[in-house]
mmCIF file of the protein (N, C-alpha, C, O) and its ligand, coordinates in Angstrom:
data_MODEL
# 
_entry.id   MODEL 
# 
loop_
_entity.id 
_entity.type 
_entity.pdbx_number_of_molecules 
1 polymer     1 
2 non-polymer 1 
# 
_entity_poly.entity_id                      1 
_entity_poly.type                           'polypeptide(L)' 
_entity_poly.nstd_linkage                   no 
_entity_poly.nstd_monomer                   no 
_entity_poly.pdbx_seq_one_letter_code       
;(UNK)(UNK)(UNK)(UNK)(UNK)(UNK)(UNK)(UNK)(UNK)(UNK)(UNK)(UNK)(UNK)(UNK)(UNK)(UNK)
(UNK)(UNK)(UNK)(UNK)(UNK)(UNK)(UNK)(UNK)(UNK)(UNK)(UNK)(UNK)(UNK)(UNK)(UNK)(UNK)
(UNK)(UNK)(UNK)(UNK)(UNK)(UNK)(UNK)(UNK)(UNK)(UNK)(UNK)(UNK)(UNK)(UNK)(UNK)(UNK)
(UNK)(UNK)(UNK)(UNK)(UNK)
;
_entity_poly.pdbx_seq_one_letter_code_can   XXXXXXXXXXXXXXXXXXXXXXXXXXXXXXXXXXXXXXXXXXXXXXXXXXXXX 
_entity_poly.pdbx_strand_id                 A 
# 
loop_
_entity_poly_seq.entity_id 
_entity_poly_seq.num 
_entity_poly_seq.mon_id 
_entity_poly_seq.hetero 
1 1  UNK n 
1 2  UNK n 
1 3  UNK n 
1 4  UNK n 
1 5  UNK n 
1 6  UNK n 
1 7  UNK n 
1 8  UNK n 
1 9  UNK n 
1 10 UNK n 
1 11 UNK n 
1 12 UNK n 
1 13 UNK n 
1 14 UNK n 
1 15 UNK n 
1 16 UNK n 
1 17 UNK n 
1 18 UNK n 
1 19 UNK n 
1 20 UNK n 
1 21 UNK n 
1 22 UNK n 
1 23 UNK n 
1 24 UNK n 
1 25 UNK n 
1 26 UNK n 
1 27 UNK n 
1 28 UNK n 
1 29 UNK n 
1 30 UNK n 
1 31 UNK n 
1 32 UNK n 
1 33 UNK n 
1 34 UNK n 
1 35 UNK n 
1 36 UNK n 
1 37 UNK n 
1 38 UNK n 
1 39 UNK n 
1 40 UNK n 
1 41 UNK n 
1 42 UNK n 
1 43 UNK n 
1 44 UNK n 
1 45 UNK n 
1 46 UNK n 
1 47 UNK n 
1 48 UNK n 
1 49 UNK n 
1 50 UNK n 
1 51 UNK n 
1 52 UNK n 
1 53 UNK n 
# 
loop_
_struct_asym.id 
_struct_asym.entity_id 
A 1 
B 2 
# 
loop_
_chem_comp.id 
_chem_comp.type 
_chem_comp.mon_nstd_flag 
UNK 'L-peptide linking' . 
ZN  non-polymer         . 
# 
_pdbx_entity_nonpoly.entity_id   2 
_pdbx_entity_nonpoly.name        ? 
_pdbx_entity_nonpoly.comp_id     ZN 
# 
_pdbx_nonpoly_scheme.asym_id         B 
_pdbx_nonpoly_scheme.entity_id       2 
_pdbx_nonpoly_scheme.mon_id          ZN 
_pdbx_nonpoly_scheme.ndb_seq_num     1 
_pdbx_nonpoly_scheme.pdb_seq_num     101 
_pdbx_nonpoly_scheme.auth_seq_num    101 
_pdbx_nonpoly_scheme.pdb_mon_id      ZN 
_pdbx_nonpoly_scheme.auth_mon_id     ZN 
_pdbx_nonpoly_scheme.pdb_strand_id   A 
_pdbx_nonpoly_scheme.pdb_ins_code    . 
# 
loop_
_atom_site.group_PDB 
_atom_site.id 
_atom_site.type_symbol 
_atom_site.label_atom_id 
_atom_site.label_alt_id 
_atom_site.label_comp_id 
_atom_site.label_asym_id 
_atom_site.label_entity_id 
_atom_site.label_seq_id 
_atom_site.pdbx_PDB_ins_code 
_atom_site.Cartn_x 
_atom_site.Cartn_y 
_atom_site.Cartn_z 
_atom_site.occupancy 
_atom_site.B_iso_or_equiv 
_atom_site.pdbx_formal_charge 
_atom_site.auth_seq_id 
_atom_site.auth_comp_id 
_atom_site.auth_asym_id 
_atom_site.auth_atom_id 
_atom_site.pdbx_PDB_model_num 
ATOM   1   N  N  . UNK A 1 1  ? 23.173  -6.433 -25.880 1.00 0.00 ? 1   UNK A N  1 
ATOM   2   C  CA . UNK A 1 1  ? 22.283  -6.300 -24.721 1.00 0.00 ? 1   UNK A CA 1 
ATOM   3   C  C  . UNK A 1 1  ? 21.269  -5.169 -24.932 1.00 0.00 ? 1   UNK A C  1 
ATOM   4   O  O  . UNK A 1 1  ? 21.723  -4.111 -25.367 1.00 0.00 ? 1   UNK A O  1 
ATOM   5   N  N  . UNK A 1 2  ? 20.111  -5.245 -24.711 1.00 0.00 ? 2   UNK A N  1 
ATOM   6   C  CA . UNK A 1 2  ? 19.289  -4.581 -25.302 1.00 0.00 ? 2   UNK A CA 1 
ATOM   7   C  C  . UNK A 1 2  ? 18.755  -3.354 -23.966 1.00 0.00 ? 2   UNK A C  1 
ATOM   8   O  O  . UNK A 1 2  ? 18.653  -3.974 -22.907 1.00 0.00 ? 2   UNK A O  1 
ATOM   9   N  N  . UNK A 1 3  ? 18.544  -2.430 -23.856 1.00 0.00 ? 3   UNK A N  1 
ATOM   10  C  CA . UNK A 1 3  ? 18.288  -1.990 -22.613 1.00 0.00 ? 3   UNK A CA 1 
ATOM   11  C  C  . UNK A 1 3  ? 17.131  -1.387 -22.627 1.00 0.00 ? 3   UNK A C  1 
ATOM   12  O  O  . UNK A 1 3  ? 16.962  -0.387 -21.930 1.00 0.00 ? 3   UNK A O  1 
ATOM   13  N  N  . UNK A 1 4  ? 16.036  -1.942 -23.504 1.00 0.00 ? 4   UNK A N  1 
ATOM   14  C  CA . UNK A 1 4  ? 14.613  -1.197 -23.834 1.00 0.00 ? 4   UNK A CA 1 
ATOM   15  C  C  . UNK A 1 4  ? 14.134  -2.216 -22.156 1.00 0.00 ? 4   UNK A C  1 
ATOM   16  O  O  . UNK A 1 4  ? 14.536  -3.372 -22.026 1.00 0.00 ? 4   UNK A O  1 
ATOM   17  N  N  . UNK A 1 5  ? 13.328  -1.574 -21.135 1.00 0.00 ? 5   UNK A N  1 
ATOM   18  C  CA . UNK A 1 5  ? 13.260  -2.212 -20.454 1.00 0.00 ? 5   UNK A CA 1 
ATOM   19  C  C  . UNK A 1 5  ? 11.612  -2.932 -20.419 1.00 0.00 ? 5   UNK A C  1 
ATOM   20  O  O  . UNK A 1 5  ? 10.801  -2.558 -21.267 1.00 0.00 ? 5   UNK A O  1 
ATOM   21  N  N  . UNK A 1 6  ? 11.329  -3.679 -19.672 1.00 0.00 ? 6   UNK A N  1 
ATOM   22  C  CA . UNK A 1 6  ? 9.850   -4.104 -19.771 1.00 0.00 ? 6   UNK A CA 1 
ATOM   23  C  C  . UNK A 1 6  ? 9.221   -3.128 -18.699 1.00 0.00 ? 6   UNK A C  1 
ATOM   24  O  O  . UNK A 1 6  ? 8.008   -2.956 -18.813 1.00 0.00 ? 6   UNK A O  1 
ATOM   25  N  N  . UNK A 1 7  ? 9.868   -2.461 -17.671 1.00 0.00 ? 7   UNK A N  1 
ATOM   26  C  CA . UNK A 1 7  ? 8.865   -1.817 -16.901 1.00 0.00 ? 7   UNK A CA 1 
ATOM   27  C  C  . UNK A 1 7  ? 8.394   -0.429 -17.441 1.00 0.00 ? 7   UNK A C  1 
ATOM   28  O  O  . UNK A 1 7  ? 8.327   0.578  -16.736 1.00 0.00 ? 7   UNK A O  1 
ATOM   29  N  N  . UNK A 1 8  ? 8.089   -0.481 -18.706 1.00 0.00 ? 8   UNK A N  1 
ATOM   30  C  CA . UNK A 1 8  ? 7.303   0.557  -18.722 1.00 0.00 ? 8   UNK A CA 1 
ATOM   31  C  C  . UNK A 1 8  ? 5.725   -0.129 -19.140 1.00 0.00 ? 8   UNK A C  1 
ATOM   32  O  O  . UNK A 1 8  ? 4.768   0.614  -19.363 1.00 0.00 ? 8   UNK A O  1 
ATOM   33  N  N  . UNK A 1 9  ? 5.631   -1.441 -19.198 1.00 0.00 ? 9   UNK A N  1 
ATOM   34  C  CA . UNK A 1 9  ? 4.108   -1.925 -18.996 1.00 0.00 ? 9   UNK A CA 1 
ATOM   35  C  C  . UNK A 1 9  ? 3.434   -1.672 -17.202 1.00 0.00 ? 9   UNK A C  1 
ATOM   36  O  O  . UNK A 1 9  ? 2.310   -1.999 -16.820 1.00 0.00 ? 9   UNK A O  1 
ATOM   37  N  N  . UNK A 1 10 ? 4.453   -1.053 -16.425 1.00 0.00 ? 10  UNK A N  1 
ATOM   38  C  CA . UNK A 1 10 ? 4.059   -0.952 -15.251 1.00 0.00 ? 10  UNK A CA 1 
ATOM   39  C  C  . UNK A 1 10 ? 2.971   -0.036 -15.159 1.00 0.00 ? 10  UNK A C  1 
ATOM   40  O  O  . UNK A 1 10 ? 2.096   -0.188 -14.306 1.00 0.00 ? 10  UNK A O  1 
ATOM   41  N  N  . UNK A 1 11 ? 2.961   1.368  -16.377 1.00 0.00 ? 11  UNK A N  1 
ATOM   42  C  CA . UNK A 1 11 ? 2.593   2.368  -16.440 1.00 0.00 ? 11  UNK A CA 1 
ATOM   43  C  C  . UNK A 1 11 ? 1.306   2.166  -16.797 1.00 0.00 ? 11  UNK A C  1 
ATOM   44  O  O  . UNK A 1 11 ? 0.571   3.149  -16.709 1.00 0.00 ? 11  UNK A O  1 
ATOM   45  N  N  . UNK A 1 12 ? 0.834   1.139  -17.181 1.00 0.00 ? 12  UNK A N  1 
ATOM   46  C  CA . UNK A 1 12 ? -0.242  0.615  -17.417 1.00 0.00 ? 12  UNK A CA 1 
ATOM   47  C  C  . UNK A 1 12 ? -0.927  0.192  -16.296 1.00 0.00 ? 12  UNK A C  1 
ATOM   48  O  O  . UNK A 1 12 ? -2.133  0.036  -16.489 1.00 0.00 ? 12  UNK A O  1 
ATOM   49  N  N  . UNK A 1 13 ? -0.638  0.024  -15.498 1.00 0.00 ? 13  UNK A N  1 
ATOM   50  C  CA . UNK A 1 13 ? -1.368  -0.858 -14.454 1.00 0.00 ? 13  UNK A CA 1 
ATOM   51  C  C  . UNK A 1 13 ? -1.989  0.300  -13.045 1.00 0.00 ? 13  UNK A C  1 
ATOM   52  O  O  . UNK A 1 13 ? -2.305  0.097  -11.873 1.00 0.00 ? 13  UNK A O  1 
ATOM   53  N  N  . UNK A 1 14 ? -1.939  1.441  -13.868 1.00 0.00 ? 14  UNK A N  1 
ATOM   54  C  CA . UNK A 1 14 ? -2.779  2.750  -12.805 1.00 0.00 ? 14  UNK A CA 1 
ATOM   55  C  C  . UNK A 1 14 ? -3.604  1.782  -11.709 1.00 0.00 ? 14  UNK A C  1 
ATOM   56  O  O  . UNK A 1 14 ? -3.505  1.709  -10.484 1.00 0.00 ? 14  UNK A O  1 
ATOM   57  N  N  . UNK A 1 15 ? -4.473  1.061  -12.678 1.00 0.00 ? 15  UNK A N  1 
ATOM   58  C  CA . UNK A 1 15 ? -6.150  0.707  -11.626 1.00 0.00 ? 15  UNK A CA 1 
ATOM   59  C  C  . UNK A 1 15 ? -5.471  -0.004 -10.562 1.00 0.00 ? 15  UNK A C  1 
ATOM   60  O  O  . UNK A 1 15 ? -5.934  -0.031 -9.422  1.00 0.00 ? 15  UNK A O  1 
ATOM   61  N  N  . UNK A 1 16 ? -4.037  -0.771 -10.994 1.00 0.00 ? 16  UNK A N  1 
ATOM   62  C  CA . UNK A 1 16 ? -3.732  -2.154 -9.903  1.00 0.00 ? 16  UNK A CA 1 
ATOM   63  C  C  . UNK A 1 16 ? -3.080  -1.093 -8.855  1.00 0.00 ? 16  UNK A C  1 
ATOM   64  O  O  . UNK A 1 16 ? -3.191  -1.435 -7.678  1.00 0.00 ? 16  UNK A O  1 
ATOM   65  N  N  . UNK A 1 17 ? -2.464  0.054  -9.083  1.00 0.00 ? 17  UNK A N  1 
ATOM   66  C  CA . UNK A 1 17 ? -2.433  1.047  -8.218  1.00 0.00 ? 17  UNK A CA 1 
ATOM   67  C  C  . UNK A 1 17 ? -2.791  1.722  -7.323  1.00 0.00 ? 17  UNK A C  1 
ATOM   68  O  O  . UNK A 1 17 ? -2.153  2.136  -6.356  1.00 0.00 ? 17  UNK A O  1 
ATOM   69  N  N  . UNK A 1 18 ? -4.217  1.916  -7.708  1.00 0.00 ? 18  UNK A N  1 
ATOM   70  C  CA . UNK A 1 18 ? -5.082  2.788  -7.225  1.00 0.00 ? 18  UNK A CA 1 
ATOM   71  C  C  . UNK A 1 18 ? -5.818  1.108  -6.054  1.00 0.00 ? 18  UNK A C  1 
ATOM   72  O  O  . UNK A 1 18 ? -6.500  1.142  -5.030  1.00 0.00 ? 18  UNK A O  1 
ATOM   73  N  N  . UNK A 1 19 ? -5.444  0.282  -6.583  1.00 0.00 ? 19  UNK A N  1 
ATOM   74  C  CA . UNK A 1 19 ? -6.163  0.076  -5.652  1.00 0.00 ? 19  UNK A CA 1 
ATOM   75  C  C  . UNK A 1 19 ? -5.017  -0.938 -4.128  1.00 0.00 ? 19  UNK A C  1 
ATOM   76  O  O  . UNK A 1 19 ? -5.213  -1.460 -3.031  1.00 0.00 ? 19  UNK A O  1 
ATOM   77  N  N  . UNK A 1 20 ? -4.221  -0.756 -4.799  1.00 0.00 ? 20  UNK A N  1 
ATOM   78  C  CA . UNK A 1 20 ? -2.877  -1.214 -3.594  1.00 0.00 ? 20  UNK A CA 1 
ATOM   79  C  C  . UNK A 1 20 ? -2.847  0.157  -3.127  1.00 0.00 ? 20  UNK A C  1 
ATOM   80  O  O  . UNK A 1 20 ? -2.302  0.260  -2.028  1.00 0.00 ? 20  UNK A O  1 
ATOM   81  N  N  . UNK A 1 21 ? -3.282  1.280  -3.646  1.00 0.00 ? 21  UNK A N  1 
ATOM   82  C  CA . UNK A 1 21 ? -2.789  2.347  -1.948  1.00 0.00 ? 21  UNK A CA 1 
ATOM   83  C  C  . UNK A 1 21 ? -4.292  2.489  -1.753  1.00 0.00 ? 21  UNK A C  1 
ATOM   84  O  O  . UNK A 1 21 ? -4.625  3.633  -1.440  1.00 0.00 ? 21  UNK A O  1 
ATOM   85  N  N  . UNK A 1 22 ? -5.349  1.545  -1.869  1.00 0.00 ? 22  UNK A N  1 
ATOM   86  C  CA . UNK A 1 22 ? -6.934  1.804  -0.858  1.00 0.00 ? 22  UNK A CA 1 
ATOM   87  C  C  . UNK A 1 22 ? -6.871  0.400  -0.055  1.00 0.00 ? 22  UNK A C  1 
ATOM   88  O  O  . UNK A 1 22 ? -7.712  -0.049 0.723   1.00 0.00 ? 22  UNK A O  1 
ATOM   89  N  N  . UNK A 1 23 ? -5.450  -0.254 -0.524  1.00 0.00 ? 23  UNK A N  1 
ATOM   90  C  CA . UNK A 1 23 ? -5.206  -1.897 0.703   1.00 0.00 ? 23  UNK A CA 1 
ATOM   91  C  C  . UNK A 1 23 ? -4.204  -0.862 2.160   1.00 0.00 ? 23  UNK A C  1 
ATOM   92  O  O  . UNK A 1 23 ? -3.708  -1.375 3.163   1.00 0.00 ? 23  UNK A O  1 
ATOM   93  N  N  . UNK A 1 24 ? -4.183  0.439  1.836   1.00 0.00 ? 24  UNK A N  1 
ATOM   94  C  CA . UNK A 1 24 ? -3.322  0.890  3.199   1.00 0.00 ? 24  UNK A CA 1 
ATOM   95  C  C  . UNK A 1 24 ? -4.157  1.976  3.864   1.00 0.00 ? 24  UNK A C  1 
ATOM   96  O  O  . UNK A 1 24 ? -4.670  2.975  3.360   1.00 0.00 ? 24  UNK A O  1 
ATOM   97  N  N  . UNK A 1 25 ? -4.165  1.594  4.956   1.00 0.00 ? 25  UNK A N  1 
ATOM   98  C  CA . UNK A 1 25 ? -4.828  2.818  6.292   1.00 0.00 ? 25  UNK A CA 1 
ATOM   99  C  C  . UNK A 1 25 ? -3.674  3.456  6.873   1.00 0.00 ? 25  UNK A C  1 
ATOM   100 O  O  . UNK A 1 25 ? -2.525  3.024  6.786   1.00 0.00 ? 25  UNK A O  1 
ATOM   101 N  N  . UNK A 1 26 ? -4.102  4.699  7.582   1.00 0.00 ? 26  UNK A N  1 
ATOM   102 C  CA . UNK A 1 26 ? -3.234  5.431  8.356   1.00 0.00 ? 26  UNK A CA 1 
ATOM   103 C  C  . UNK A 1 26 ? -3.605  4.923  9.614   1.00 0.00 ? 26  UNK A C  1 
ATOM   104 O  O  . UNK A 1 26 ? -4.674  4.876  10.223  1.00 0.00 ? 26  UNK A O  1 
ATOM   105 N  N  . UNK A 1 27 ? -1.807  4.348  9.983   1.00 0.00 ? 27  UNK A N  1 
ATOM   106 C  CA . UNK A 1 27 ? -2.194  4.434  11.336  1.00 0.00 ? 27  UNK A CA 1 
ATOM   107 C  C  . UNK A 1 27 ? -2.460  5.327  12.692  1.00 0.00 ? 27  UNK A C  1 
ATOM   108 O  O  . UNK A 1 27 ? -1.864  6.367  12.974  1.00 0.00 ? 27  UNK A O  1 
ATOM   109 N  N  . UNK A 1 28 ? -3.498  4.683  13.476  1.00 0.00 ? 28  UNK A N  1 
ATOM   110 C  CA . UNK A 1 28 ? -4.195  5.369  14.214  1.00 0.00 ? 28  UNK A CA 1 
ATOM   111 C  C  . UNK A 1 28 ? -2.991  5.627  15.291  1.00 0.00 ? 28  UNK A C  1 
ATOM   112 O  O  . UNK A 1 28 ? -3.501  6.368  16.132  1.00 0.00 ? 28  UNK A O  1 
ATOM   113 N  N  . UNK A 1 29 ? -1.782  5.397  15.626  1.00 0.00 ? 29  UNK A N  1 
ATOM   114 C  CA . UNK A 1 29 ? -0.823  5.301  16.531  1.00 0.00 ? 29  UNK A CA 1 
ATOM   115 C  C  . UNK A 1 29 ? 0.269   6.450  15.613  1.00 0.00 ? 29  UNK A C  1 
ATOM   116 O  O  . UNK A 1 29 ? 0.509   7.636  15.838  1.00 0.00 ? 29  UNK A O  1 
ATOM   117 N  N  . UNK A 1 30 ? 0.519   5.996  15.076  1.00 0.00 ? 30  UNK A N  1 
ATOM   118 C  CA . UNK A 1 30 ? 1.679   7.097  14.478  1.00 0.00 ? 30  UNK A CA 1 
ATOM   119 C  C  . UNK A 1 30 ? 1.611   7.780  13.372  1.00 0.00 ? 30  UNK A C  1 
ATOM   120 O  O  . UNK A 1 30 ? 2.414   8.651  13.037  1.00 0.00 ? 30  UNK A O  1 
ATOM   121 N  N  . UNK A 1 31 ? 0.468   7.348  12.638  1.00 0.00 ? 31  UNK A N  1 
ATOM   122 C  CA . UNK A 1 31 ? 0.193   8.293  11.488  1.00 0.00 ? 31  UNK A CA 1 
ATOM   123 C  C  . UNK A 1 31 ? 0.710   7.423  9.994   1.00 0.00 ? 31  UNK A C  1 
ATOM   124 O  O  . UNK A 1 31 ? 0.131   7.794  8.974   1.00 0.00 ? 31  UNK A O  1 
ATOM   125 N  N  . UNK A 1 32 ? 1.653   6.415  9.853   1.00 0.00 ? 32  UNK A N  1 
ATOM   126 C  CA . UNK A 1 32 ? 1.973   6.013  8.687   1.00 0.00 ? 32  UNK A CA 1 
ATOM   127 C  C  . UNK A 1 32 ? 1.135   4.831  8.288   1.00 0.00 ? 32  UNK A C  1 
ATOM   128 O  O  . UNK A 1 32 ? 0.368   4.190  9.007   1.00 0.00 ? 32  UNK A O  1 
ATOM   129 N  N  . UNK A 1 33 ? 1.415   4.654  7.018   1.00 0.00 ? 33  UNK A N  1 
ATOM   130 C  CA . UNK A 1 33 ? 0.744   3.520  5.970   1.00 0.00 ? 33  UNK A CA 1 
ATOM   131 C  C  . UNK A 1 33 ? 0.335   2.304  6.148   1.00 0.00 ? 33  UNK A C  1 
ATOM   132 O  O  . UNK A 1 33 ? 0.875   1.353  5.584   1.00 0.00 ? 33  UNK A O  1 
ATOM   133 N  N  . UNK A 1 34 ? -0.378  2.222  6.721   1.00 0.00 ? 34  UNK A N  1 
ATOM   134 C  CA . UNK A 1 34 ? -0.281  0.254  7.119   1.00 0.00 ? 34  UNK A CA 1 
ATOM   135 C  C  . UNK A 1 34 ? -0.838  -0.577 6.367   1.00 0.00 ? 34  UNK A C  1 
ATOM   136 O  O  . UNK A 1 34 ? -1.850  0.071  6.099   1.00 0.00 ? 34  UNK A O  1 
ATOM   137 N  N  . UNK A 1 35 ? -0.938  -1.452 5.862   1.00 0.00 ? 35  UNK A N  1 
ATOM   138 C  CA . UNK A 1 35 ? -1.632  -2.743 5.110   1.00 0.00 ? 35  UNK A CA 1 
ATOM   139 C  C  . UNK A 1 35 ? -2.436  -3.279 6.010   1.00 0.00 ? 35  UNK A C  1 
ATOM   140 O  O  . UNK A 1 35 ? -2.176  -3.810 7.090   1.00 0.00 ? 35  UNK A O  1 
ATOM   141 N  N  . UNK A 1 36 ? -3.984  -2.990 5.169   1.00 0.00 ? 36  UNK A N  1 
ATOM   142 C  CA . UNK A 1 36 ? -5.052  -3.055 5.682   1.00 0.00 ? 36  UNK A CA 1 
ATOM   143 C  C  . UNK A 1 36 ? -4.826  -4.007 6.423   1.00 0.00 ? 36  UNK A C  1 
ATOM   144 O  O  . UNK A 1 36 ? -4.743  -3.796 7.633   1.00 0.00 ? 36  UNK A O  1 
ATOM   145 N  N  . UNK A 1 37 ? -4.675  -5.220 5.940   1.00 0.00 ? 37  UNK A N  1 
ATOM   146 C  CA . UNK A 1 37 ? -4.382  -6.911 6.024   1.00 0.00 ? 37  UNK A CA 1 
ATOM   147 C  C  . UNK A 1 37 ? -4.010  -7.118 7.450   1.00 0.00 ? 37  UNK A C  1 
ATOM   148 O  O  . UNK A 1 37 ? -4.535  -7.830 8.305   1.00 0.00 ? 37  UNK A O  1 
ATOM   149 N  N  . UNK A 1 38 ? -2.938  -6.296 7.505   1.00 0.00 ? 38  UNK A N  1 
ATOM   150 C  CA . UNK A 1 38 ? -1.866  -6.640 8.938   1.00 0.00 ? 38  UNK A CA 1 
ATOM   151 C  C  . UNK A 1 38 ? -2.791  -6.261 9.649   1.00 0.00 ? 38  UNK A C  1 
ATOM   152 O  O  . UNK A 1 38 ? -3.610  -5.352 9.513   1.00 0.00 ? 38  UNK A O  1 
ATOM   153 N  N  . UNK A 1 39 ? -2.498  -7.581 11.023  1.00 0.00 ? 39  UNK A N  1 
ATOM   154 C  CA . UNK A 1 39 ? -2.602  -7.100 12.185  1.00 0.00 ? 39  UNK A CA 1 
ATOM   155 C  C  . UNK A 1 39 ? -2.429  -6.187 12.787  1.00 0.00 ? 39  UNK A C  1 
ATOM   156 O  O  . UNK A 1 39 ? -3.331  -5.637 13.419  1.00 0.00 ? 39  UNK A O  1 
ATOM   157 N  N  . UNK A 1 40 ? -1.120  -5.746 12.747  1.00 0.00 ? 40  UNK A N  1 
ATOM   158 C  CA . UNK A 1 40 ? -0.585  -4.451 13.754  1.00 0.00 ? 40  UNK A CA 1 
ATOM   159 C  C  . UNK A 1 40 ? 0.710   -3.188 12.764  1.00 0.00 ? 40  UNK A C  1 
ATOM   160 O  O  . UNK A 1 40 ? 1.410   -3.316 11.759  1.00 0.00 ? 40  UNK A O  1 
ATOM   161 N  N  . UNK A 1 41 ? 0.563   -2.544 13.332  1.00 0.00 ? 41  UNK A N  1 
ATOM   162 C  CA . UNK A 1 41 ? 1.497   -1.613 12.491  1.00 0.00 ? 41  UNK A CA 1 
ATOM   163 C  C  . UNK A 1 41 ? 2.665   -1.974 12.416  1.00 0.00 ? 41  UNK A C  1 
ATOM   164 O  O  . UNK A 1 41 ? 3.090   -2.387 13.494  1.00 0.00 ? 41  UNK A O  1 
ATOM   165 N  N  . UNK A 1 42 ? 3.439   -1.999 11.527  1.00 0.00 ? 42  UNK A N  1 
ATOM   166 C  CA . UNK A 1 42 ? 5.251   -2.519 11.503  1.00 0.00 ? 42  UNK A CA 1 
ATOM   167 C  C  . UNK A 1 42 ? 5.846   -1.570 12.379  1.00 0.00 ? 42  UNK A C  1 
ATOM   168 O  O  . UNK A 1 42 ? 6.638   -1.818 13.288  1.00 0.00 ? 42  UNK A O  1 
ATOM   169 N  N  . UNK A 1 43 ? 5.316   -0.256 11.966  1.00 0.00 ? 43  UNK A N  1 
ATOM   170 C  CA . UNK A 1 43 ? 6.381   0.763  13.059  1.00 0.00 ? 43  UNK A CA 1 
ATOM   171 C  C  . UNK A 1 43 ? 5.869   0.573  14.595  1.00 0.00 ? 43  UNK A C  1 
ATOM   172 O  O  . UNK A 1 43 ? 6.661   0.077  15.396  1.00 0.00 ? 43  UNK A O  1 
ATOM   173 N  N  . UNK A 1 44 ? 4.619   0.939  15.013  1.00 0.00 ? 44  UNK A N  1 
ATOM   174 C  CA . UNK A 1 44 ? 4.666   1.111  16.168  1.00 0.00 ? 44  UNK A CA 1 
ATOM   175 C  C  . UNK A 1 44 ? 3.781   0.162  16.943  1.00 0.00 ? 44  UNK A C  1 
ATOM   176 O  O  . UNK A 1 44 ? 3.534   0.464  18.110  1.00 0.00 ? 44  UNK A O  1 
ATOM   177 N  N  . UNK A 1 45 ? 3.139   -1.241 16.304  1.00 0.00 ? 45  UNK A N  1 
ATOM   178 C  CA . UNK A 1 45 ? 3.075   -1.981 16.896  1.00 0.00 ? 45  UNK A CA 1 
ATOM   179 C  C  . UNK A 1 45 ? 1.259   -1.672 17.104  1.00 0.00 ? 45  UNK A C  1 
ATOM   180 O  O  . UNK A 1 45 ? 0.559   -2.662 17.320  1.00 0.00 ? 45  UNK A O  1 
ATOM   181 N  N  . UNK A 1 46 ? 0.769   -0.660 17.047  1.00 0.00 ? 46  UNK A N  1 
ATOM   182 C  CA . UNK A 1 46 ? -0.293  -0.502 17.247  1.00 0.00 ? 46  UNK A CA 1 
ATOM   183 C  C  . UNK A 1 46 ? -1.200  -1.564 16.068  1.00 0.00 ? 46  UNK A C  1 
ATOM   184 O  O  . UNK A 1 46 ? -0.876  -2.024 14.973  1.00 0.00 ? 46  UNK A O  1 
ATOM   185 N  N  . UNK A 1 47 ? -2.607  -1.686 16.997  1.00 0.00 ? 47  UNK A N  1 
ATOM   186 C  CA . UNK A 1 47 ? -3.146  -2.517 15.852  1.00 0.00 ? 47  UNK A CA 1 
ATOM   187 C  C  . UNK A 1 47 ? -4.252  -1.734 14.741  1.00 0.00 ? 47  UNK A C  1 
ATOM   188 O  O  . UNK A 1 47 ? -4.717  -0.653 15.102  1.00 0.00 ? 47  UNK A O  1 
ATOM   189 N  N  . UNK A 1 48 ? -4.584  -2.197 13.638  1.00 0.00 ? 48  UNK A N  1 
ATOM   190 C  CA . UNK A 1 48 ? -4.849  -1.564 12.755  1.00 0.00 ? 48  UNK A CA 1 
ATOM   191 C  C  . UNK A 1 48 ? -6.207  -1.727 12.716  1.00 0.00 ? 48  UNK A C  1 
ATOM   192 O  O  . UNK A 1 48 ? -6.801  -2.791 12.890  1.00 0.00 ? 48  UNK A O  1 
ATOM   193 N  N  . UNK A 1 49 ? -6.810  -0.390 12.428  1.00 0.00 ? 49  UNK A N  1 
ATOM   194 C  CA . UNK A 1 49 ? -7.928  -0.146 12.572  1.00 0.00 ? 49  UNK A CA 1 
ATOM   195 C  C  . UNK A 1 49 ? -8.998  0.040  11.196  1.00 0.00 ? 49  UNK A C  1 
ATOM   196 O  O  . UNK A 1 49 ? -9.559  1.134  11.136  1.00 0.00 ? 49  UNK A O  1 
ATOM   197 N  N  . UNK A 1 50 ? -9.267  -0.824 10.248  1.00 0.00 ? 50  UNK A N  1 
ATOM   198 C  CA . UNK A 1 50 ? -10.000 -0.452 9.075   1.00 0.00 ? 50  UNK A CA 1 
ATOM   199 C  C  . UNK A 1 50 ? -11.093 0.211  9.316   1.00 0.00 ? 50  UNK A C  1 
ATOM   200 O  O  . UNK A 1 50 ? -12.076 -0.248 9.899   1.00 0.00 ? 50  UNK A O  1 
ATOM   201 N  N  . UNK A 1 51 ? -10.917 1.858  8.670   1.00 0.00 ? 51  UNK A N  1 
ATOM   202 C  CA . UNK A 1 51 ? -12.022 2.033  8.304   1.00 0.00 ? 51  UNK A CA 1 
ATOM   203 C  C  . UNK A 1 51 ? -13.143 1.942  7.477   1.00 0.00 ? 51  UNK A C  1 
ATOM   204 O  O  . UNK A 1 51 ? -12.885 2.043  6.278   1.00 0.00 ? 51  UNK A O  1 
ATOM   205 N  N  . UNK A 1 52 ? -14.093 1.811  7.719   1.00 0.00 ? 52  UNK A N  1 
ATOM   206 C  CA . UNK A 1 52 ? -15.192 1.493  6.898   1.00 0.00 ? 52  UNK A CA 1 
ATOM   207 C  C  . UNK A 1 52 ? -15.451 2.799  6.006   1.00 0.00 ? 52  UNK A C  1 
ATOM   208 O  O  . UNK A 1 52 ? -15.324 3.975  6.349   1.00 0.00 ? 52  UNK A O  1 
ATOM   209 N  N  . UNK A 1 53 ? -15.780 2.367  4.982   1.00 0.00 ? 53  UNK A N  1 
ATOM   210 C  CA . UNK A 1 53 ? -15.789 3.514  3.816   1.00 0.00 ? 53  UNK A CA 1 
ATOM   211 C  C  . UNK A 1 53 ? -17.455 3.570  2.957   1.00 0.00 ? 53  UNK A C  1 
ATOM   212 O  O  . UNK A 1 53 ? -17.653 4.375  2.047   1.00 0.00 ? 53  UNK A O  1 
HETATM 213 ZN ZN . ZN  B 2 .  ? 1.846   2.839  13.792  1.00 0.00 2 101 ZN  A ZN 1 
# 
C-alpha cells in the first residue's frame, strides 16, 4: 500500500483558491463567510448582500 498521497497536487491549485474565498462575503447579519451564490446566510438566515468590487 503505497501512502505517497495525491493531495499534494492540491498545493498547486493557489489561483482555484484565491478565487473560492472571493466566491464568499461577510455576512452583513453576523459577520461570517457566506457563498456569494446563496441566497441567505446558513447561520443566521440573513440575506446576502454582494458587494460590488
Ligand atoms: Zn449571517
Amino acid at each position: 500500500m503505497s501512502k505517497h498521497s495525491k493531495g499534494i497536487h492540491l498545493f498547486r491549485r493557489r489561483r482555484q483558491d484565491d478565487l473560492l474565498e472571493r466566491s464568499f462575503v461577510d455576512c452583513t447579519g453576523c459577520g461570517r463567510s457566506v457563498y456569494v451564490f446563496a441566497e441567505q446566510c446558513r447561520s443566521c438566515g440573513d440575506s446576502v448582500q454582494v458587494r460590488a468590487s
